[in-house]
C-alpha positions as CSV (number, residue, x, y, z in Angstrom):
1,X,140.2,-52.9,-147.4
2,X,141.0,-56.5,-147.3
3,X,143.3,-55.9,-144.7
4,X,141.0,-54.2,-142.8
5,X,138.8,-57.6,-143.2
6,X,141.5,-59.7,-142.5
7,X,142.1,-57.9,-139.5
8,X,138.2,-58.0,-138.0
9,X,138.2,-61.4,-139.1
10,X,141.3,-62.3,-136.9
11,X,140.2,-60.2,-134.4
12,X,136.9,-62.0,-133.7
13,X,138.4,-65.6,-133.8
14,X,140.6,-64.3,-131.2
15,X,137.9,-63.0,-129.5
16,X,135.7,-66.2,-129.7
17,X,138.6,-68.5,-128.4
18,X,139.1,-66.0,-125.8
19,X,135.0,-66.8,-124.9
20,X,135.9,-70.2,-125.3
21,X,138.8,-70.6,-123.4
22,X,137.3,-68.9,-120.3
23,X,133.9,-70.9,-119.9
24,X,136.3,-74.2,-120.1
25,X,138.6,-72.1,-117.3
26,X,135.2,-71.6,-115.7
27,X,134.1,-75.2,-115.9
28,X,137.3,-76.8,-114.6
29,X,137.5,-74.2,-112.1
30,X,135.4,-76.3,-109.7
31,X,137.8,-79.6,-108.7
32,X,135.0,-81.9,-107.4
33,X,131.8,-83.2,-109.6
34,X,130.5,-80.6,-112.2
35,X,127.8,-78.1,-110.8
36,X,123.8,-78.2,-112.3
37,X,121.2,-80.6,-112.7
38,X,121.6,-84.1,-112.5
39,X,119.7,-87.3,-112.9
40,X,119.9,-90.3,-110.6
41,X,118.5,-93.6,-110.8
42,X,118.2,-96.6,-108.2
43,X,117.6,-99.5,-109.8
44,X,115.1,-101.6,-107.5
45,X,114.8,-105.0,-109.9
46,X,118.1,-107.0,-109.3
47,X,117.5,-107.6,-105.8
48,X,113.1,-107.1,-105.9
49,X,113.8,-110.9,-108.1
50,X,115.8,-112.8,-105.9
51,X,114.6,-111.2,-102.4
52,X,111.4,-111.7,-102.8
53,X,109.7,-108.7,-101.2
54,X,106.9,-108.5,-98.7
55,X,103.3,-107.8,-100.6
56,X,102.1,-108.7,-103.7
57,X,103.3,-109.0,-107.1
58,X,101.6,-107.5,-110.1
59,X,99.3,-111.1,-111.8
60,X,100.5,-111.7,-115.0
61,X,96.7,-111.4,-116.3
62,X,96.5,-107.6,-115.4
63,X,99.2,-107.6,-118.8
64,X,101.1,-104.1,-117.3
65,X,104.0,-102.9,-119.6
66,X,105.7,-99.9,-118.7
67,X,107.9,-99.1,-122.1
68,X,108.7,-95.7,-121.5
69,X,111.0,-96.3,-118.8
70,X,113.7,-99.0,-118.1
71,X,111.8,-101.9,-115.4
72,X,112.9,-101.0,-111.7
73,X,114.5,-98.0,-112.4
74,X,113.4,-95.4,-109.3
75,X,114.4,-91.6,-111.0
76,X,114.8,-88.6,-109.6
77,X,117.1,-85.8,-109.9
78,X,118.9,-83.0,-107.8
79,X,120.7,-80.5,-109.0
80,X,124.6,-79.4,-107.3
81,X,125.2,-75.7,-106.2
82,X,129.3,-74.4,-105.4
83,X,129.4,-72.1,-102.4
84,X,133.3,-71.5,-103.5
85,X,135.3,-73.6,-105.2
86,X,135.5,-76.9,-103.4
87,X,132.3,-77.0,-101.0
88,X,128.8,-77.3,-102.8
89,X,125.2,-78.8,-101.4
90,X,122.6,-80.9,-103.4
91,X,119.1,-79.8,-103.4
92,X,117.2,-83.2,-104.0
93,X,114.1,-82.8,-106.0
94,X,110.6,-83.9,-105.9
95,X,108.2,-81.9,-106.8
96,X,108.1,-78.9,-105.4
97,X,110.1,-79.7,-102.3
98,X,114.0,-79.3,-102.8
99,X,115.8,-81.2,-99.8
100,X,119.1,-79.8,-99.2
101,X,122.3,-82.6,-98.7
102,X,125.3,-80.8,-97.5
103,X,126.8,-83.2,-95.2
104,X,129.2,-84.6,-98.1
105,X,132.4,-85.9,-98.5
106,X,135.0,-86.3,-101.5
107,X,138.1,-87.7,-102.0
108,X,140.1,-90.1,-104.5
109,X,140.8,-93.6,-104.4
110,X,144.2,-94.6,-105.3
111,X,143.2,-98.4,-106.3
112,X,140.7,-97.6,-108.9
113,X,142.1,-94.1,-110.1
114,X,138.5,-92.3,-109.5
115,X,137.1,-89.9,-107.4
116,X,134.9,-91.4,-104.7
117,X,131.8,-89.2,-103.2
118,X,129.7,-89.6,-100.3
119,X,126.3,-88.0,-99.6
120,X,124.6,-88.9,-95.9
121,X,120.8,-87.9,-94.2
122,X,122.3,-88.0,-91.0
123,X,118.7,-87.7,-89.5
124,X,117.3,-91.0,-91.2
125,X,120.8,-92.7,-90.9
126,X,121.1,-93.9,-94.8
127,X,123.8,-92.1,-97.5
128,X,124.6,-92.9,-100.7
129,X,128.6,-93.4,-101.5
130,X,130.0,-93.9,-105.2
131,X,132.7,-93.6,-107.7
132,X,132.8,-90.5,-109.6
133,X,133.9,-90.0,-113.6
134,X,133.7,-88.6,-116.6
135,X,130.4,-86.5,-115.5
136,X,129.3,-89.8,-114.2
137,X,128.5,-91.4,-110.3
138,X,127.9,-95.3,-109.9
139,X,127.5,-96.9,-106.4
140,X,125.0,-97.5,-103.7
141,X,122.1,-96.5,-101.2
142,X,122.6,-98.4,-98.1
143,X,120.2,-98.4,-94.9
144,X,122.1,-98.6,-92.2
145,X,119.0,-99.1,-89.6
146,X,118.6,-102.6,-91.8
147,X,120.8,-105.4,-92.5
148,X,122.7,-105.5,-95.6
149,X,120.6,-103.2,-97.3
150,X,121.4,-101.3,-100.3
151,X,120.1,-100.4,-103.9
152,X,122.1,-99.8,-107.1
153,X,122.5,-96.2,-107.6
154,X,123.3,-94.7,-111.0
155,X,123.4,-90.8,-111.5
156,X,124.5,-88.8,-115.0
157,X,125.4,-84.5,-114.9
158,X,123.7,-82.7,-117.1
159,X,119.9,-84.1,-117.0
160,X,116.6,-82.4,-115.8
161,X,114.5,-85.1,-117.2
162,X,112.8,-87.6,-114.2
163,X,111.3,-90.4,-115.7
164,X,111.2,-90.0,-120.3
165,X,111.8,-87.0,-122.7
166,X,109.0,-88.3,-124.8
167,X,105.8,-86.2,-125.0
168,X,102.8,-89.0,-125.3
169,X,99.7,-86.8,-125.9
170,X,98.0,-88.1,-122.6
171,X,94.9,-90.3,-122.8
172,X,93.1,-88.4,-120.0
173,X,93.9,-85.6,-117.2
174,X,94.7,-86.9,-114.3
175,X,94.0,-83.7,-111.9
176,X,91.9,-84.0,-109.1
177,X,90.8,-87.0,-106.5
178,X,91.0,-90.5,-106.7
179,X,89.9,-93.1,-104.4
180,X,92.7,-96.0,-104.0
181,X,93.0,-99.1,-102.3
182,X,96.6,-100.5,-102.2
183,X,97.0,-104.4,-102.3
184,X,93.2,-105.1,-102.9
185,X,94.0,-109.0,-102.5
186,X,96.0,-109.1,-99.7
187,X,95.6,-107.0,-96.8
188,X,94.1,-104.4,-98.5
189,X,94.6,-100.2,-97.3
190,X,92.6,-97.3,-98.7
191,X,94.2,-94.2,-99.9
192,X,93.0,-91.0,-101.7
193,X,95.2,-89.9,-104.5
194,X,95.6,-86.3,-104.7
195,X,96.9,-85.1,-108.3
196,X,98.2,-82.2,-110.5
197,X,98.5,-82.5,-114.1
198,X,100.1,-80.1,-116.7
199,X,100.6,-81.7,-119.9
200,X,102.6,-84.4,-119.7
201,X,104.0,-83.8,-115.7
202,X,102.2,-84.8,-113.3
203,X,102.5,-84.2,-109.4
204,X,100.4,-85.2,-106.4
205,X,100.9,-87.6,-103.1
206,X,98.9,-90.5,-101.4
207,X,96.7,-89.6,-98.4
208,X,96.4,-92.6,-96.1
209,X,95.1,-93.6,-92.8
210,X,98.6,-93.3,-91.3
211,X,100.0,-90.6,-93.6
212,X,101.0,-89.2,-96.7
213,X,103.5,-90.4,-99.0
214,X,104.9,-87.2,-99.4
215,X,106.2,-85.2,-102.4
216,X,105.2,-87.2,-106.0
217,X,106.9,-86.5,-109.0
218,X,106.4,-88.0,-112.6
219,X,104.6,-87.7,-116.1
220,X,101.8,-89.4,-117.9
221,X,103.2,-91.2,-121.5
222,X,99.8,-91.7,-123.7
223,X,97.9,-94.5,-121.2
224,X,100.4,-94.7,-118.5
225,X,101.3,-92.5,-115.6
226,X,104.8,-92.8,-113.7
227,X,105.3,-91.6,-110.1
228,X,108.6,-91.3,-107.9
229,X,109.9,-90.3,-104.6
230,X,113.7,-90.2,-103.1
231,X,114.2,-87.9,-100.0
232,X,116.6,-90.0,-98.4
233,X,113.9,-92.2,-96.7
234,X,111.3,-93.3,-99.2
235,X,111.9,-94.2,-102.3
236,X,109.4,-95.1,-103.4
237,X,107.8,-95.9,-107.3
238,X,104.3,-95.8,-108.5
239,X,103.0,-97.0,-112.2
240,X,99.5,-97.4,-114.0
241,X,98.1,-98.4,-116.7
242,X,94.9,-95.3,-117.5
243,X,91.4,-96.2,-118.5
244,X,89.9,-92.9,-119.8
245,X,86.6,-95.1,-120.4
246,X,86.2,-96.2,-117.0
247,X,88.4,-93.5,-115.3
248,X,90.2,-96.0,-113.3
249,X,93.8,-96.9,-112.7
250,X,95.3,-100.0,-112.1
251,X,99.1,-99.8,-111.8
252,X,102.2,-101.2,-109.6
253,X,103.9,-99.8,-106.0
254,X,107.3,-100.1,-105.2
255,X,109.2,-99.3,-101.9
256,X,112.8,-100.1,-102.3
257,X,113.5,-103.5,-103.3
258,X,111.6,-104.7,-99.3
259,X,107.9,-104.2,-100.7
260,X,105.8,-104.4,-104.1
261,X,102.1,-104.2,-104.6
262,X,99.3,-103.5,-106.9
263,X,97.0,-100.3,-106.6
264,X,94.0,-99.5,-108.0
265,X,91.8,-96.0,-108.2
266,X,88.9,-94.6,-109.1
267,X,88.1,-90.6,-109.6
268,X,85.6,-89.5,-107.1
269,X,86.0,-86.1,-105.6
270,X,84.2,-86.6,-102.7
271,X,86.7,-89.1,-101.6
272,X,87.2,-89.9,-97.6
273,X,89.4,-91.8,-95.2
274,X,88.5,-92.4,-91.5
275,X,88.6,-89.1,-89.0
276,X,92.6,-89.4,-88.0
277,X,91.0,-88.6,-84.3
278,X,89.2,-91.3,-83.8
279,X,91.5,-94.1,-84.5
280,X,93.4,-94.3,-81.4
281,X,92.2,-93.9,-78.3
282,X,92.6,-94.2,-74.2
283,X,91.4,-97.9,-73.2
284,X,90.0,-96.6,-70.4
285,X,88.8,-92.9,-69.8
286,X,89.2,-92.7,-66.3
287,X,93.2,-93.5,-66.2
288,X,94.9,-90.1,-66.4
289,X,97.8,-90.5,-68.9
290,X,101.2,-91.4,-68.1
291,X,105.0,-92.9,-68.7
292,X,108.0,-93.3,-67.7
293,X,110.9,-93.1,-70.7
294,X,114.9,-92.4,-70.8
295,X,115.9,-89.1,-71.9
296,X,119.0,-88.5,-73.8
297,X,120.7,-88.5,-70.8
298,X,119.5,-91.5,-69.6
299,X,117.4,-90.0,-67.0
300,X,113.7,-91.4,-66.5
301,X,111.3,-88.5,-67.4
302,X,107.3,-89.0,-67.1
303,X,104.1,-86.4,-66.8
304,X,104.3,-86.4,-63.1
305,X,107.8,-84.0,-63.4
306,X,107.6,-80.7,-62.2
307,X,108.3,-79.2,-65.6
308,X,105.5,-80.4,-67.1
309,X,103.2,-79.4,-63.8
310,X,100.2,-77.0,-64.7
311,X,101.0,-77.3,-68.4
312,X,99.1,-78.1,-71.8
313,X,101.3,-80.7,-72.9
314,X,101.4,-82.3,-76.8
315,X,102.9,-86.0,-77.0
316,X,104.4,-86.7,-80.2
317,X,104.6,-90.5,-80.6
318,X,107.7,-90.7,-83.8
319,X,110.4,-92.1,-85.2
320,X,113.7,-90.7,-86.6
321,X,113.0,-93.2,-90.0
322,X,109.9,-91.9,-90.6
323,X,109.7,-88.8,-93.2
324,X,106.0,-88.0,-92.1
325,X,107.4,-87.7,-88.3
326,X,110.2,-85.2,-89.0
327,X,107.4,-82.9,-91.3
328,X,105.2,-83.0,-88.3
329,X,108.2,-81.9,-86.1
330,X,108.9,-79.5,-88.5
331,X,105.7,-78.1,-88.3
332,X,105.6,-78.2,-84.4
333,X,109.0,-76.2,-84.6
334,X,107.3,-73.5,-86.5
335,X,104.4,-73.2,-84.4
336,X,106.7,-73.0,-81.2
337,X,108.8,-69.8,-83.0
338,X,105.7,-68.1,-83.7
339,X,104.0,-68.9,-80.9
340,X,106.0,-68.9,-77.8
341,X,104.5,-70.0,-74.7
342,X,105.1,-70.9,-71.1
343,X,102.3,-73.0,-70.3
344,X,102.8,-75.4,-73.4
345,X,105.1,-78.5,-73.1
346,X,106.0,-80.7,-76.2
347,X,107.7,-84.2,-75.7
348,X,108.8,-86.3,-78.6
349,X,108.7,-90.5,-77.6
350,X,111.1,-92.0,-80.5
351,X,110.5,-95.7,-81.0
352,X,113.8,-96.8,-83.0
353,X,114.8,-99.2,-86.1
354,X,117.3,-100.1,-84.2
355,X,117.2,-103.2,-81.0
356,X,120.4,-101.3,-79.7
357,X,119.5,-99.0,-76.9
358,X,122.9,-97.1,-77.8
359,X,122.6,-96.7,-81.9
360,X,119.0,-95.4,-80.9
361,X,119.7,-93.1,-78.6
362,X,122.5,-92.4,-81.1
363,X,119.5,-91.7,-83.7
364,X,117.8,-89.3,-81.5
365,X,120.7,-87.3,-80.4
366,X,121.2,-86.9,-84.1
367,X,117.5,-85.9,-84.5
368,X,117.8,-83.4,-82.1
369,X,120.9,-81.7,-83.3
370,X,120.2,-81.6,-87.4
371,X,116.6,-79.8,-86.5
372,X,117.7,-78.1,-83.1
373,X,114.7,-79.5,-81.2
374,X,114.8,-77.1,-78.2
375,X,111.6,-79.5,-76.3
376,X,112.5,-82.6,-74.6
377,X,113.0,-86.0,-76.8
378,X,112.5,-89.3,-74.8
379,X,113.5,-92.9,-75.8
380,X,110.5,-95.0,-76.3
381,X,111.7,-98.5,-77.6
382,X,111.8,-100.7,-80.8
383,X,109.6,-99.4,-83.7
384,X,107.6,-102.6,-83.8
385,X,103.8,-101.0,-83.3
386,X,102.7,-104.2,-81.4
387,X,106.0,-103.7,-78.5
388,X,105.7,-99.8,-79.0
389,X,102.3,-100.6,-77.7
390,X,103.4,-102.7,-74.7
391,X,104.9,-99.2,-73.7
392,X,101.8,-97.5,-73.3
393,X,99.0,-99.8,-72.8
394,X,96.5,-97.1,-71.9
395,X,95.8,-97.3,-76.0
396,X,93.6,-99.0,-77.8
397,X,96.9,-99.5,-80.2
398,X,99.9,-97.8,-81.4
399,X,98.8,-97.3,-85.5
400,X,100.9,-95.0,-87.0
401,X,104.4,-92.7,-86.9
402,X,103.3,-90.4,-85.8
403,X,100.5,-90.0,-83.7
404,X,99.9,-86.6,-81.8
405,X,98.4,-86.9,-77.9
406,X,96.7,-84.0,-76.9
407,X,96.8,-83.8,-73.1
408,X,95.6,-80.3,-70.8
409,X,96.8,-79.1,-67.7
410,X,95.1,-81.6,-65.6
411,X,97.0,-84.3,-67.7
412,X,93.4,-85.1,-68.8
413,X,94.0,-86.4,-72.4
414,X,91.9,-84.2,-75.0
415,X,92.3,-85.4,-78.6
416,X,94.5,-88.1,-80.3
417,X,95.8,-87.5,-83.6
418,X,96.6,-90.6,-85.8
419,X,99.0,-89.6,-88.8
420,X,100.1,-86.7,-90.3
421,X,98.4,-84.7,-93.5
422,X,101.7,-82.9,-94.2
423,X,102.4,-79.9,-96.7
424,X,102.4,-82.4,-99.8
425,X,98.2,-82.6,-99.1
426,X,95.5,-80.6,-99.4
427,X,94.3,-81.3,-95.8
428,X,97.5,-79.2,-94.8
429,X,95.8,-76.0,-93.5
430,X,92.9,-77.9,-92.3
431,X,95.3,-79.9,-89.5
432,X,97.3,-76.5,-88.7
433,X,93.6,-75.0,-88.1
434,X,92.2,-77.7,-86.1
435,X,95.8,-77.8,-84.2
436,X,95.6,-74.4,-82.8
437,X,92.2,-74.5,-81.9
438,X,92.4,-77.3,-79.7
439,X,95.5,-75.6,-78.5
440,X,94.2,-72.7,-77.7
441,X,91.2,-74.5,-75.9
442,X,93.8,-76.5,-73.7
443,X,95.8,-73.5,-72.7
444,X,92.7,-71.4,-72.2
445,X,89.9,-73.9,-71.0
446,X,92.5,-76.8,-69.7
């Protein structure tokens, strides 16, 4: 009998270091970084100190500590996916939008013995490039579309965690609408704050007058709530310090390290902006609407082509920077698969970050490729809203990336759309409703 024991007993350690040895076979089995979640950081406060960024900086008097989390530090987290045993993807996360990054590269750098990775977002021209090791990446952000700009960037395997692990029992639930204004000393800007709370998490966006700031992911700690976006564009960072008394919200907004401000909200859920169709508008109504831009080919394109003759057409004023700009082209690239038409022209203006006629055009092409735009994309100029506007001085102004131009058959212009209430908002369905409609009546009536 003790044989027998000895035996089993032998038997399952063999059998455990059999289990053993395979999941470490399994592990090392992939040569690059290790797959699963991860969490990143980019640390915004070296360079928000000595840069001094445009806006406003939080008044020592307002007394806003944010202990839960490390000062400056913008988290998110993504999470790495093998397709075989050297290529894998990232899928990005904020909320609940995953934004796949599979144009990466990987190799080793002989002068500091470590493995060096580079992720890029070829459509808004950034990447983030590193040294990998020891479950661990360290490096940058950088901007190429502005000078000499790059954030610390910090990332560690094996974390789902965004901003804390604690569990503060929340002073108050967050859920619901919130009227905002955004730097309320210095050129102030209304928002409505749109937000989802489940225990401690907390999601939501910003509604402004010029768009949404897309998908918002964080928690609330006790009487503070912590925001964050990274989608390769934005990154931006939202704090607040929670009243449940008052139920207001006074709290700190970071983009990058170029911009800081203070915010402020109060719950109201009957909460408004301005009707995005009637802040831009034709200077003078009898002017029929027209241009003349480049196309990627260089060739001067305006309404008066035959192509666009005896057609409905939709302008899309954009950029290729602009995250709110490629969700409305994503959503004009749905409508045109399920709705294919003849008489419906759309034509994409991009007004570039860049001065250089060549890295824009450069920008676009890529534009065009990554999202296989099949409708023609014409070069506008420099983003700067004041010289985009020198472009097509039959507005009243050029406001916001993007702005949608609703023009019929007669090239008489219908509507003007200012902004973009993207999927991240609850005024989503409303704008696809309203779009078709007045497509429909310019196809049909036009």
């Amino acid at each position: 009998m003790a044989n027998n024991n000895r035996h089993f007993t032998l038997f399952l350690l063999m059998a455990v270091f059999l289990l053993l040895f395979s999941c470490i076979r399994v592990d090392n089995h992939f040569e690059k970084i290790p797959p699963g979640p991860w969490r990143a950081v980019l640390l915004l406060e070296p360079r928000a100190i000595t840069d001094n960024p445009k806006g406003e900086y939080l008044e020592e008097k307002l007394n806003l500590t944010f202990e839960e989390v490390a000062n400056g530090e913008l988290p998110f987290t993504f999470e790495v996916t093998y397709t075989d045993d050297t290529t894998f993807y990232i899928d990005i996360i904020n909320g609940e939008e995953r934004i796949r990054a599979d144009h990466i590269s990987f190799g080793h750098t002989k002068s500091r013995v470590k493995d060096s990775i580079r992720i890029d977002f070829p459509v808004y021209d950034s990447y983030i490039t590193g040294l990998y090791e020891n479950g661990v990446i360290e490096g940058n952000w950088v901007v190429n579309y502005r000078e000499e700009y790059q954030i610390p960037f910090i990332a560690h395997f094996g974390y789902d965690h965004r901003f804390t692990k604690l569990r503060k029992e929340p002073v108050m639930d967050l859920s619901g609408k919130w009227d905002v204004v955004f730097s309320p000393n210095k050129d102030p800007y209304p928002a409505i704050g749109e937000f989802t709370q489940k225990g401690n998490h907390l999601t939501g966006t910003f509604r402004t007058e010029t768009g949404d700031y897309r998908f918002l992911e964080g928690t609330v700690q006790a009487d503070k709530a912590y925001l964050s976006v990274f989608d390769g564009a934005h990154a931006f960072l939202f704090e607040a310090k929670l009243d449940a008394d008052t139920e207001t919200l006074l709290g700190s907004f970071r983009s990058g390290t170029h911009y800081k401000t203070i915010w402020q909200a109060k719950r109201n859920s009957e909460a408004t902006l301005v009707d995005p169709d009637s802040l831009t508008y034709i200077v003078d109504s009898g002017d029929e609407f027209n241009f003349s831009f480049p196309d990627l080919n260089g060739n001067m394109r305006s309404l008066d082509d035959p192509i666009f003759d005896g057609k409905a057409k939709i302008i899309q004023i954009m950029g290729t920077w602009c995250p709110n700009c490629r969700d409305e082209t994503t959503f004009l690239l749905d409508y045109i698969k399920n709705n294919p038409r003849e008489d419906l022209e759309i034509i994409s203006i991009g007004f570039e970050r860049y001065k250089d006629t060549g890295k824009s055009m450069d920008a676009l092409r890529r534009f065009k490729e990554t999202l296989h735009i099949p409708y023609t994309v014409l070069y506008g100029g420099y983003y700067d809203k004041k010289e985009a506007a020198k472009q097509l001085p039959m507005l009243n102004h050029i406001l916001s990336y993007p702005t949608m131009i609703f023009i019929d058959k007669n090239n008489k212009v219908r509507k003007i759309h200012t902004g973009f209430n993207g999927p991240a908002t609850d005024k989503y369905q409303e704008f696809k409703d309203d779009f078709e409609k007045m497509v429909g009546e310019m196809v049909i009536g036009g």
